[in-house]
N, C-alpha and C positions, 0 to 999 in steps of 0.2 A: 630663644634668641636674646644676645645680650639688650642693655638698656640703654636707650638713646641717651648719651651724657655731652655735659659740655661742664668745663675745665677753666677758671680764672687763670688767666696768665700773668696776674698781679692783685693785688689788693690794691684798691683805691682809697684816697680823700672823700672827693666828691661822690654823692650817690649817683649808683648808678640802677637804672629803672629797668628790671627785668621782668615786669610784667607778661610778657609776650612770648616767655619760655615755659608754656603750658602744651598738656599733652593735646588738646581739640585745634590748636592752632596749624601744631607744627607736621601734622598728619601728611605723609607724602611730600613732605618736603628734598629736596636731593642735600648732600652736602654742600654743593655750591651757592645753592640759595638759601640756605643757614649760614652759612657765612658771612652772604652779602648782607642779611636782616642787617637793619639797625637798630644801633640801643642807644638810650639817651643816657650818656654818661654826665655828668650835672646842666647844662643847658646846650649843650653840642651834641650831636648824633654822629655816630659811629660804629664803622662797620664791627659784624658779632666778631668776625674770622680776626680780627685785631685784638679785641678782648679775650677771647675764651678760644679752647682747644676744641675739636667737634670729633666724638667719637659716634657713630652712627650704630644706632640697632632699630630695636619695637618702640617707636613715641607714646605707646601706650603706659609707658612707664620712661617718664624723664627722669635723670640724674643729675645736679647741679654741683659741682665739686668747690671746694676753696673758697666757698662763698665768707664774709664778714658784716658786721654791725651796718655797711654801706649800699648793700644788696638792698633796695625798696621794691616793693608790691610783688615778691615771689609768688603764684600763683593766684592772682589777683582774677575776678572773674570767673575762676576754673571750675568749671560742670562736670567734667568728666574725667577718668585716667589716675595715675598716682604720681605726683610728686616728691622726689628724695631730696631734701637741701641737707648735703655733706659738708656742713657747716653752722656760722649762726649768720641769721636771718636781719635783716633793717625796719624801714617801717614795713606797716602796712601788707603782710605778710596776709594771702586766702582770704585778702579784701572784698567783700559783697560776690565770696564764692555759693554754689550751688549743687556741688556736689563733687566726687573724687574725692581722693585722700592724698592729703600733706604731710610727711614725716621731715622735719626738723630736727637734726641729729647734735644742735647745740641749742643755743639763745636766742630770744627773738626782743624786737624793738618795743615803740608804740604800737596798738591798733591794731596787734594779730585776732586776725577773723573777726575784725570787724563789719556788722552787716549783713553777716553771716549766713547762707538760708540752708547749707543744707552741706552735707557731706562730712569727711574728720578729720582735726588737725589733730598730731600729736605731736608734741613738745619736750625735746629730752630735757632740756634746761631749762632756764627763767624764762618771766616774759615780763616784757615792761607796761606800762600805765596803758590802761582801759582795753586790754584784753576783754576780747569778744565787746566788744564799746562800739563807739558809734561816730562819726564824724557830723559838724555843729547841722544841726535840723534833719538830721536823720534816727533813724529807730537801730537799736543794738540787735544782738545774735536773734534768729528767727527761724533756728531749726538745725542748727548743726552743732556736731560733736566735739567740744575741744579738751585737748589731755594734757596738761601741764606734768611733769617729774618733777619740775622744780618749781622756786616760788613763782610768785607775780606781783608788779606795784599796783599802785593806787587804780580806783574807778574800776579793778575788774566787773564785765558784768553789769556795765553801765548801761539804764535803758535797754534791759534783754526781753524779747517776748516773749520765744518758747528755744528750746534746746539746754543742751547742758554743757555745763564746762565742771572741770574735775583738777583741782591742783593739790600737787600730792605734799607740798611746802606748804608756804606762809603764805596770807593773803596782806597786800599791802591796807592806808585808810580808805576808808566809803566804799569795801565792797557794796557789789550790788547796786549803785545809785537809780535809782526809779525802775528797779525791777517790777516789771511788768506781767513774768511769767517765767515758765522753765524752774530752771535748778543749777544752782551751785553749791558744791560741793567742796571745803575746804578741809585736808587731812591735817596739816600744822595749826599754826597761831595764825589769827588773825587783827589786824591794826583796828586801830579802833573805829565806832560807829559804823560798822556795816546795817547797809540798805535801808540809806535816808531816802525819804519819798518812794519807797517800797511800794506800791498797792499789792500784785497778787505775786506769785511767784513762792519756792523755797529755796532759804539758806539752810545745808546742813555742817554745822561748824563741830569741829571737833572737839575744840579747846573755847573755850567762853574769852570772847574776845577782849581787848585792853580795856574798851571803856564799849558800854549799849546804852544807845539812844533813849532817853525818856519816853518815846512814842510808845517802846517795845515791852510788853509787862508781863508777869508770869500767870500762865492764863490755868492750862495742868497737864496731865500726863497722859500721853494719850500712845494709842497702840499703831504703831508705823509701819504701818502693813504693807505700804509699796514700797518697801525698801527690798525687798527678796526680790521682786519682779525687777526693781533696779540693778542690784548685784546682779542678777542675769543678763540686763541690758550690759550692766559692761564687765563683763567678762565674755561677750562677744565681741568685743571692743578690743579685750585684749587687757583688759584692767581688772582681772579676776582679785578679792578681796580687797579694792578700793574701797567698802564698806566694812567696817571691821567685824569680826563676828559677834562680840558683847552689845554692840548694837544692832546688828540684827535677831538676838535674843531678846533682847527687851523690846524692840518693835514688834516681834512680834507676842511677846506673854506679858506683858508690864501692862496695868490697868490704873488708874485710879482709885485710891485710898477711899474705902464706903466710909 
């Protein structure tokens, strides 16, 4: 059965909050009352059937067509189903999500998967400032899988507890800011001073980034033996040699100089 999709019938200025086009919501809905929904297009509400085109299939797999930089909180919430944005993403993108999977087939804003507990985003394009972050007095990513293709700016990984995120680009400055736990994973350059107020958590960096923190010192060389068990973790994912293979040779034979 085709994919329940729904179709921009314009690109807007003002955001507009689609929050509420997740697959647990829209379960048994008819097309006449998908239509009626309303969406808060910048402080006014508005019927969906005005905005967007309704093609009906399986809600267990939504399709969001046409979307742009104005699209906020794409599956915000989401526990369950999978999410397609055939486009790029606004803010707040699989906000204080819990599980399902998010595919993002361009760009995404501030704040994607921020909050994070559980489930996968994947990312074809960039993403902007504090990817997998946190918004003011709350705690970052805390168990879910995020996949960048492309770069990301500043604060990725802000406040994360446990989960992983993977950017297969550049990381902007302050990766990591009070990483707490989990894993990040940078394959490009990264800006300078990642993971002020770090306590536990790993950064694995490809490239030695522009400038490192005083806090951070050469301690020695040690044997990175969960790095295989990881490359298995994601190339379940879908991200088969996201760890390169020289470094998973040296994880796992490289010792320390007697």
């Amino acid at each position: 059965m085709a994919s329940l999709t729904f179709t921009l019938r314009e690109q807007h200025r003002l955001p507009l909050d689609l929050g509420d086009l997740q697959p647990e919501r829209l379960a048994g809905e008819s097309e006449r009352a998908l239509a009626a929904r309303p969406l808060l297009l910048g402080n006014r509400r508005q019927a969906l059937g005005e905005l967007m085109a309704v093609r009906m299939g399986d809600p267990g797999t939504v399709v969001i067509e046409g979307t742009g930089g104005s699209c906020d909180r794409l599956g915000a919430g989401m526990s369950r189903g999978r999410l397609i944005v055939d486009g790029d993403a606004g803010r707040f993108l699989g906000l204080g999500m819990s599980g399902g999977d998010i595919e993002v087939r361009g760009s995404v804003g501030p704040l994607a998967a921020a909050e994070a507990a559980g489930g996968v985003v994947r990312i074809a394009g960039d993403a902007g400032p504090r990817l997998g972050g946190c918004l003011p007095g709350a705690g970052g990513l805390s168990g879910a899988a995020v996949l960048v293709q492309g770069s990301c700016a500043e604060l990725a990984g802000q406040k994360m507890r446990r989960g992983l995120i993977v950017v297969g680009g550049d990381a902007g400055p302050h990766l990591a800011m009070g990483l707490r736990g989990g894993t990040v994973i940078v394959r490009g350059a990264c800006g300078p001073d990642p993971g002020p107020l770090m306590a536990r958590g790993t950064l694995w960096l490809a490239r030695e980034p522009d400038r490192l923190l005083p806090t951070f010192v050469e301690d020695a060389v040690h044997a990175l033996l969960w790095l295989r068990p990881l490359e298995r973790h994601l190339a379940a994912l879908g991200l088969a040699g996201a760890v390169p293979a020289d470094a998973l040779d040296r994880g796992e034979g490289q010792r320390p100089a007697q």
